[in-house]
ROKOLLUM-28134 format. One line per field, with one value per atom (N, C-alpha, C, CB): x, y, z; atom name; residue in one letter. Coordinates in steps of 0.1 Angstrom, whole numbers. Glycine has a CB too. Layout:
BEGIN
east	[X / ...];
north	[Y / ...];
up	[Z / ...];
atom	[CA / ...];
type	[a / ...];
END
This chain:
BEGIN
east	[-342 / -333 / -340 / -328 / -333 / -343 / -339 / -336 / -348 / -349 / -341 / -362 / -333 / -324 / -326 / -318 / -330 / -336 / -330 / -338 / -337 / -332 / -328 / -344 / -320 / -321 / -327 / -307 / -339 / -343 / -339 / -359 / -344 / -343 / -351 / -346 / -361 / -371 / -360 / -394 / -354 / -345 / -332 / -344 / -328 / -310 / -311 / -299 / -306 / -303 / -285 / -315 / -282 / -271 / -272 / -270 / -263 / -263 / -252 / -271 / -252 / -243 / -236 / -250 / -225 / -224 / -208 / -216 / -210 / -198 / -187 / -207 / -176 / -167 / -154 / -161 / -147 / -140 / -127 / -143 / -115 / -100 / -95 / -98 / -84 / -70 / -60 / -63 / -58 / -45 / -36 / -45 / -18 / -14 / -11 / 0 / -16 / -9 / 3 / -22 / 7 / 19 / 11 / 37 / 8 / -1 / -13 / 12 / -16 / -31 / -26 / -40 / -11 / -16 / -9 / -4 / -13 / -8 / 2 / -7 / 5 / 19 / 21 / 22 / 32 / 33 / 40 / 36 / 44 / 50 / 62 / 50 / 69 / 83 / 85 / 87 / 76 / 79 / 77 / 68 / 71 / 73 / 84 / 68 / 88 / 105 / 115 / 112 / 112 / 124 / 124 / 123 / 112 / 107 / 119 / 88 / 129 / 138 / 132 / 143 / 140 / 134 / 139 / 138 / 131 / 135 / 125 / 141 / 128 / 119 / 112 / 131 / 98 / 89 / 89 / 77 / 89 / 86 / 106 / 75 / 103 / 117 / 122 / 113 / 131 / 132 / 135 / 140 / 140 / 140 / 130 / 149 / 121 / 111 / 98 / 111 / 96 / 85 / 73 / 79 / 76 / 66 / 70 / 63 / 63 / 62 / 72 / 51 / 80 / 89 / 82 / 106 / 74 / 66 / 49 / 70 / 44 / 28 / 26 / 24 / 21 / 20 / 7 / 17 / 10 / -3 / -8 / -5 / -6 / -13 / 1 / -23 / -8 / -5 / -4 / -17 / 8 / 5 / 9 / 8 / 0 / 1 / 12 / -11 / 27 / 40 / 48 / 50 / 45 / 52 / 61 / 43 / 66 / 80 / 90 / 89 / 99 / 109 / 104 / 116 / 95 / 87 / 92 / 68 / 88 / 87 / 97 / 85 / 109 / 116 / 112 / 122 / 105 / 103 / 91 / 101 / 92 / 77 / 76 / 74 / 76 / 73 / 61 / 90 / 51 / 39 / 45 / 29 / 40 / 46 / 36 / 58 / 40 / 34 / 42 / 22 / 39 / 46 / 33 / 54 / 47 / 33 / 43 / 24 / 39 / 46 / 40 / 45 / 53 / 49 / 58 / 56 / 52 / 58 / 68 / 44 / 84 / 91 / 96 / 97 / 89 / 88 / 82 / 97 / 87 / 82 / 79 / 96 / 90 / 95 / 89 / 104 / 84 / 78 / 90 / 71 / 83 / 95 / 86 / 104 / 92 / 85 / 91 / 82 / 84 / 90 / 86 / 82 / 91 / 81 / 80 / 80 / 73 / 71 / 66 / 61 / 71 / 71 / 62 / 91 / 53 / 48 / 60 / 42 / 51 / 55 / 60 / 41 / 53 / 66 / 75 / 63 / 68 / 83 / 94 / 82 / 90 / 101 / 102 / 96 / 96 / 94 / 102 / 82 / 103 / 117 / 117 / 114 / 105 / 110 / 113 / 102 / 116 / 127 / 144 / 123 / 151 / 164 / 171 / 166 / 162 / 168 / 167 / 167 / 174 / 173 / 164 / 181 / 149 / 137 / 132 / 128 / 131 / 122 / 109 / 122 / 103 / 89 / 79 / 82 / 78 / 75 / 74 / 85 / 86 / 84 / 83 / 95 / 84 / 75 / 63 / 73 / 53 / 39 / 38 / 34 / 47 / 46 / 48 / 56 / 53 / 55 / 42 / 69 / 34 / 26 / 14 / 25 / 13 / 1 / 5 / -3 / 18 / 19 / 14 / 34 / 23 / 21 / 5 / 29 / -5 / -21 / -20 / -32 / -19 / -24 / -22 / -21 / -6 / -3 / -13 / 17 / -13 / -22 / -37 / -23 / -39 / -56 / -56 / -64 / -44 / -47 / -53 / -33 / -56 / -62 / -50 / -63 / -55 / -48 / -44 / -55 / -32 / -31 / -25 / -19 / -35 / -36 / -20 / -54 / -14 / -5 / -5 / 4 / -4 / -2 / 7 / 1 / 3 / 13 / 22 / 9];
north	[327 / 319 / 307 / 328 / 296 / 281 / 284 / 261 / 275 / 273 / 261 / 270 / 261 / 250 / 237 / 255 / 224 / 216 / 206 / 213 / 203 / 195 / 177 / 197 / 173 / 160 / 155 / 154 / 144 / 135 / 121 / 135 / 115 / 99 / 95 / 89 / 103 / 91 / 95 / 95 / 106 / 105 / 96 / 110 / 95 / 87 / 80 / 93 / 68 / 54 / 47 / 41 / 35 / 33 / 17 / 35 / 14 / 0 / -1 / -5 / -18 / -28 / -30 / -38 / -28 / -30 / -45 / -8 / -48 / -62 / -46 / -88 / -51 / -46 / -59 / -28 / -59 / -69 / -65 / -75 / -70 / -69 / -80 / -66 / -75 / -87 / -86 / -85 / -98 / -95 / -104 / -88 / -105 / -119 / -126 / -120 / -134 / -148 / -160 / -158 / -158 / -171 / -186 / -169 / -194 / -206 / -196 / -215 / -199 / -191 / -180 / -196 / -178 / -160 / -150 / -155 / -136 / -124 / -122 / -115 / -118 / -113 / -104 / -105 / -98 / -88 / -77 / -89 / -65 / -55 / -60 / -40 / -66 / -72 / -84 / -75 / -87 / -98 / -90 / -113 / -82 / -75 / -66 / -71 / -61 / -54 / -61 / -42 / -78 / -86 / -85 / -102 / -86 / -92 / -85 / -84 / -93 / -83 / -74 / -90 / -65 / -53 / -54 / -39 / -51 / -48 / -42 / -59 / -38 / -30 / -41 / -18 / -37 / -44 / -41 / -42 / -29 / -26 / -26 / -3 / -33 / -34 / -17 / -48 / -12 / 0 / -2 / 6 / -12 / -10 / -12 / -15 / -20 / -25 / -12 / -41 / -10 / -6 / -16 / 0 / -27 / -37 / -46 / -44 / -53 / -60 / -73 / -62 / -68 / -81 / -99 / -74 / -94 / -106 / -105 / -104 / -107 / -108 / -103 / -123 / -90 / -78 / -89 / -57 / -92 / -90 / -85 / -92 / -67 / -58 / -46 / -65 / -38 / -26 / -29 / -15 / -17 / -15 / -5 / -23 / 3 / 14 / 12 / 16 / 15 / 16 / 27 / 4 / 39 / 52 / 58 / 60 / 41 / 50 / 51 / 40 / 68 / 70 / 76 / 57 / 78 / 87 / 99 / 89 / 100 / 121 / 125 / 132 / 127 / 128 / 129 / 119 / 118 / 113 / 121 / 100 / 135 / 139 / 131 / 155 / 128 / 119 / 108 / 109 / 107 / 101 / 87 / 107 / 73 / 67 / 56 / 71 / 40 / 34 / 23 / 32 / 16 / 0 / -10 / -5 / -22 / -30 / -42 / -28 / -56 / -68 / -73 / -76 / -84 / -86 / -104 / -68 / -110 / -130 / -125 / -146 / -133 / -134 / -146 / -124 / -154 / -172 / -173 / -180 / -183 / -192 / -177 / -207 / -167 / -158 / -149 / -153 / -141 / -128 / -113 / -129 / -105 / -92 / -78 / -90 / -66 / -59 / -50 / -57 / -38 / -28 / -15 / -32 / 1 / 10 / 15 / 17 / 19 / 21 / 35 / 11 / 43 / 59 / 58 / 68 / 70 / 78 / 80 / 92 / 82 / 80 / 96 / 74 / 105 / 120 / 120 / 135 / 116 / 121 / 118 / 122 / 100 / 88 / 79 / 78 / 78 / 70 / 71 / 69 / 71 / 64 / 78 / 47 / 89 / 98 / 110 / 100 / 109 / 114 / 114 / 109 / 119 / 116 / 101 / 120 / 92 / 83 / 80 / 75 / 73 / 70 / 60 / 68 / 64 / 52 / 54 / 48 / 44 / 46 / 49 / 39 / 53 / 63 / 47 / 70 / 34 / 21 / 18 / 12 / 22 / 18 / 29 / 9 / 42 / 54 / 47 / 73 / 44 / 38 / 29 / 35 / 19 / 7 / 7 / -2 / 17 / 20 / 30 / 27 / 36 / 44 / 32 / 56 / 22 / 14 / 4 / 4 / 1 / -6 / 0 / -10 / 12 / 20 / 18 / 35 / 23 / 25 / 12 / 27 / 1 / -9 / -19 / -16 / -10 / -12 / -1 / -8 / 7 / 20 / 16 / 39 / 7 / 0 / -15 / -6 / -16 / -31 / -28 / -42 / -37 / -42 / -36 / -60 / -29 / -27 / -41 / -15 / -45 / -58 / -48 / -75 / -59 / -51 / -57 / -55 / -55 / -59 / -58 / -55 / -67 / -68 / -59 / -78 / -49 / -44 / -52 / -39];
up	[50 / 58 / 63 / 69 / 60 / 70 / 85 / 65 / 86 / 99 / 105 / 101 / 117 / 122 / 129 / 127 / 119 / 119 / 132 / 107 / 141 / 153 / 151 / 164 / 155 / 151 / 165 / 145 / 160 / 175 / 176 / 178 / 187 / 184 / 174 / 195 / 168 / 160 / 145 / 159 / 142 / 136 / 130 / 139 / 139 / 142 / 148 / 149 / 140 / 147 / 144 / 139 / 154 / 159 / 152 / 175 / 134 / 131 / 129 / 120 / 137 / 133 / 118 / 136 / 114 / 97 / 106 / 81 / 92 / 93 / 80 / 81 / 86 / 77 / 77 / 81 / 66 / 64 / 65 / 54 / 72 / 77 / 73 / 92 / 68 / 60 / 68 / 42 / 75 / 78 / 80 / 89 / 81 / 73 / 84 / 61 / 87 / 97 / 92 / 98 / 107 / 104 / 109 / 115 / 102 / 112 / 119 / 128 / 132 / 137 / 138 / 151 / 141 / 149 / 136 / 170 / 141 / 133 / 125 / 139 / 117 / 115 / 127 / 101 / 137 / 139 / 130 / 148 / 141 / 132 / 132 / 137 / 142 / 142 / 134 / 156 / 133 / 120 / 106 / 119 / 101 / 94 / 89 / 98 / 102 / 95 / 96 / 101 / 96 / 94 / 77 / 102 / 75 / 59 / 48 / 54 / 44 / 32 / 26 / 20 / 22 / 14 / 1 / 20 / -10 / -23 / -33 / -28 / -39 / -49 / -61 / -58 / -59 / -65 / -81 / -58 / -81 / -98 / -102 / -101 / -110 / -118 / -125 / -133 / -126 / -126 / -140 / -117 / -151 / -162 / -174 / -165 / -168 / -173 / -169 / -167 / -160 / -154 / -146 / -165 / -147 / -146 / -135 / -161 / -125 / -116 / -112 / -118 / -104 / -104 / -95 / -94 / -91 / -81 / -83 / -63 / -73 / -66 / -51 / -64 / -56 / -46 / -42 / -51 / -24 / -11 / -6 / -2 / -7 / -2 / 3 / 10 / 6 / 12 / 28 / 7 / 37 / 50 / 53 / 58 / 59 / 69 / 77 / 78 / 69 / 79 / 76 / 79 / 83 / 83 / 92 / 83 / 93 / 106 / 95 / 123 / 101 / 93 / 80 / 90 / 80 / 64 / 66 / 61 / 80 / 78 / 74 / 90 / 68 / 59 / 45 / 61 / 42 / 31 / 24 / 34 / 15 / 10 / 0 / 5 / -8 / -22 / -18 / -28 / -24 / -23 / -26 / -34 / -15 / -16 / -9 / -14 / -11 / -3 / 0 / -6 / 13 / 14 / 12 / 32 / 6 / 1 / 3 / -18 / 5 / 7 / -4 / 21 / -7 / -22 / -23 / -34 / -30 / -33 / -42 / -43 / -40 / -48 / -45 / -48 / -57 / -50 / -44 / -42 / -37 / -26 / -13 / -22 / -15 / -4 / -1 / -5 / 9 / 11 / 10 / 27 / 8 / 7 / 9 / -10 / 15 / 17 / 8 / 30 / 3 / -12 / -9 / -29 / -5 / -9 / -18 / -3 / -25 / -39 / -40 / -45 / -48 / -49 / -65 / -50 / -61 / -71 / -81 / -66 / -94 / -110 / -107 / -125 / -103 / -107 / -99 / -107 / -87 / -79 / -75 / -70 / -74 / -70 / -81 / -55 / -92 / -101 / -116 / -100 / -129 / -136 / -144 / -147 / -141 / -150 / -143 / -162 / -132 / -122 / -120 / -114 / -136 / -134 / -136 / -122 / -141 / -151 / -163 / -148 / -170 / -179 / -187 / -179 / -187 / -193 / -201 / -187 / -212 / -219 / -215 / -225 / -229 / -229 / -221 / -253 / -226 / -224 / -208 / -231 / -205 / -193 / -179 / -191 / -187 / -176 / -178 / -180 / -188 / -188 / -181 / -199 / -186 / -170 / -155 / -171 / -152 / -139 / -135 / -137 / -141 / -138 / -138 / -147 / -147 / -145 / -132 / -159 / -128 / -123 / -102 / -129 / -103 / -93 / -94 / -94 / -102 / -101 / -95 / -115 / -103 / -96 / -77 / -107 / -77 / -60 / -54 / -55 / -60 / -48 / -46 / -56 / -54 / -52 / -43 / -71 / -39 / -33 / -22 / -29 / -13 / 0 / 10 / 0 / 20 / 29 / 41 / 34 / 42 / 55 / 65 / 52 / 77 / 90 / 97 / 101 / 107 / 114 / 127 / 110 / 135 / 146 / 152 / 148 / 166 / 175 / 181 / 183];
atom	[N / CA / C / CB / N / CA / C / CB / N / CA / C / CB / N / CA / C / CB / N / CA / C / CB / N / CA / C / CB / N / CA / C / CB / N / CA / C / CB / N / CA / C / CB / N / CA / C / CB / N / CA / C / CB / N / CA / C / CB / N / CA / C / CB / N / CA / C / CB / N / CA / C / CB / N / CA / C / CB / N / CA / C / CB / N / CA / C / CB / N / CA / C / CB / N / CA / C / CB / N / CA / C / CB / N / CA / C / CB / N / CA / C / CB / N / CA / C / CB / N / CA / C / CB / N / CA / C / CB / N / CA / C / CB / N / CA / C / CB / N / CA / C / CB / N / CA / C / CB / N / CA / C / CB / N / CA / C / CB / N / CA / C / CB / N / CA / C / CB / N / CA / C / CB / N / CA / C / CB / N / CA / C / CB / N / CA / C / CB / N / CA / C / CB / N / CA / C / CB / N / CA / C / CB / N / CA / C / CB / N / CA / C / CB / N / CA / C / CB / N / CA / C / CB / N / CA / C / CB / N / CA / C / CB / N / CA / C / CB / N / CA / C / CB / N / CA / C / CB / N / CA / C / CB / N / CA / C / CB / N / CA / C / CB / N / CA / C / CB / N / CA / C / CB / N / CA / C / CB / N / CA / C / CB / N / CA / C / CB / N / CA / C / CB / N / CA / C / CB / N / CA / C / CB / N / CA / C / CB / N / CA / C / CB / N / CA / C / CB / N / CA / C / CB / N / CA / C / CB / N / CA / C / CB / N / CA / C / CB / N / CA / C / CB / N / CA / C / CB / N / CA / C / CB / N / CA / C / CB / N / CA / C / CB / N / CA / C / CB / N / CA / C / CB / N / CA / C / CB / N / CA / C / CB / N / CA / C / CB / N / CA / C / CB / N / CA / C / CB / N / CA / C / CB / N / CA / C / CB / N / CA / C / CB / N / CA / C / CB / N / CA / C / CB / N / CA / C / CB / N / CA / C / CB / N / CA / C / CB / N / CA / C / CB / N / CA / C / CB / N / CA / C / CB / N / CA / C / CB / N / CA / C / CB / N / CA / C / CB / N / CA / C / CB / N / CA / C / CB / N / CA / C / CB / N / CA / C / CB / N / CA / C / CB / N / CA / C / CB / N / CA / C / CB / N / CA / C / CB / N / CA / C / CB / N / CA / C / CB / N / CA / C / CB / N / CA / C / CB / N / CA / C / CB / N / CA / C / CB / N / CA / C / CB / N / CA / C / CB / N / CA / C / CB / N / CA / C / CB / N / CA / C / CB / N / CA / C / CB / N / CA / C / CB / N / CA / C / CB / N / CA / C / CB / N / CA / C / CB / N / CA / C / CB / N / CA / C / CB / N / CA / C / CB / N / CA / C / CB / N / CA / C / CB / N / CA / C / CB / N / CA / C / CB / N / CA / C / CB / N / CA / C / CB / N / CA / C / CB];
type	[x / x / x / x / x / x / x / x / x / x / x / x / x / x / x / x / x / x / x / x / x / x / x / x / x / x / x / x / x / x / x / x / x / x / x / x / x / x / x / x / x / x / x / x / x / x / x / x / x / x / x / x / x / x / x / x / x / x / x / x / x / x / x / x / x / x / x / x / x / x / x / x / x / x / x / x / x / x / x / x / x / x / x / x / x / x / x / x / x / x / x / x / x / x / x / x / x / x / x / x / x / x / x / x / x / x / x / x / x / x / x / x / x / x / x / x / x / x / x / x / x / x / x / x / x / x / x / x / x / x / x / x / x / x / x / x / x / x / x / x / x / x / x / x / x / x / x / x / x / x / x / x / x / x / x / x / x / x / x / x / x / x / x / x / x / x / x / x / x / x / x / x / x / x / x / x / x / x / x / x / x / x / x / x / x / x / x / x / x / x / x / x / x / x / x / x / x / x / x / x / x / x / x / x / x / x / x / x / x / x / x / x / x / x / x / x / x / x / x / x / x / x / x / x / x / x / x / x / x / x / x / x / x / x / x / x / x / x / x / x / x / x / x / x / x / x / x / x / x / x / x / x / x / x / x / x / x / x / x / x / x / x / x / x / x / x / x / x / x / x / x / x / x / x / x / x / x / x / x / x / x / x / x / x / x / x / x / x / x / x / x / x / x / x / x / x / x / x / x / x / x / x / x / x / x / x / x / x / x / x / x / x / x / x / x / x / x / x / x / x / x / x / x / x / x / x / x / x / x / x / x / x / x / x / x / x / x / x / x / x / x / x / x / x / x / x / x / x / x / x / x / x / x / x / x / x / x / x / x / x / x / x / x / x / x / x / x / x / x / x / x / x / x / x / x / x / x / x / x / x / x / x / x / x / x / x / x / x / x / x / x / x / x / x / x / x / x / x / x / x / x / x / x / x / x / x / x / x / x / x / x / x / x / x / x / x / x / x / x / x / x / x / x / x / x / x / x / x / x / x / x / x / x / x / x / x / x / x / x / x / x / x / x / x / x / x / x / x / x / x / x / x / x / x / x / x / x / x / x / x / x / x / x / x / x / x / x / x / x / x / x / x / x / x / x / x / x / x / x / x / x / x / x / x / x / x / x / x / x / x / x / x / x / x / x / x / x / x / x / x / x / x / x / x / x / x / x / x / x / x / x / x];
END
């Protein structure tokens, strides 16, 4: 059996790291949250195609009204034009095209690359 090794100060130390935060501004200040759920809503991945109707900016941590909602899922704001739009976007089994519609084999694949690629963006922070 070992023996239960103590941690001391000459052990453990306390560093500074830089971590980097995105978050979207109008002019100098924040987005807030309330400017946020003005942002129109519409669905980013085209449901016949599988594939990207705009230019996703990221992901945000906005889970009001989810709990309801089990299906793996995320919000992400996304350029359509000139315009901003906010989209949540569901997982490929649960919420996604081969769930009770009609898709081709082409574009279940497209929605599954597409979904990978929203679930890797950059999280943007929002103002309270």
């Amino acid at each position: 059996m070992s023996e239960e090794r103590i941690l001391t100060t000459d052990d453990v130390a306390i560093k500074t790291l830089a971590i980097e935060v995105k978050v979207m501004k109008i002019g100098k200040r924040q987005v807030t949250l309330a400017v946020f759920r003005q942002l129109p809503s519409e669905n980013l991945i085209d449901r016949n195609t599988g594939k990207l109707r705009g230019i996703p900016w990221g992901r945000v941590n906005y889970h009001v009204d989810c709990s309801a909602v089990e299906d793996y899922h995320i919000h992400v704001v996304w350029q359509k034009g000139n315009e901003l739009r906010k989209s949540v976007v569901y997982g490929l089994y649960f919420g996604g095209l081969s769930k009770g519609e009609d898709a081709s084999r082409q574009a279940i694949l497209n929605y599954g690359q597409s979904f990978d690629r929203l679930s890797g963006l950059d999280q943007l922070f929002i103002a309270v």
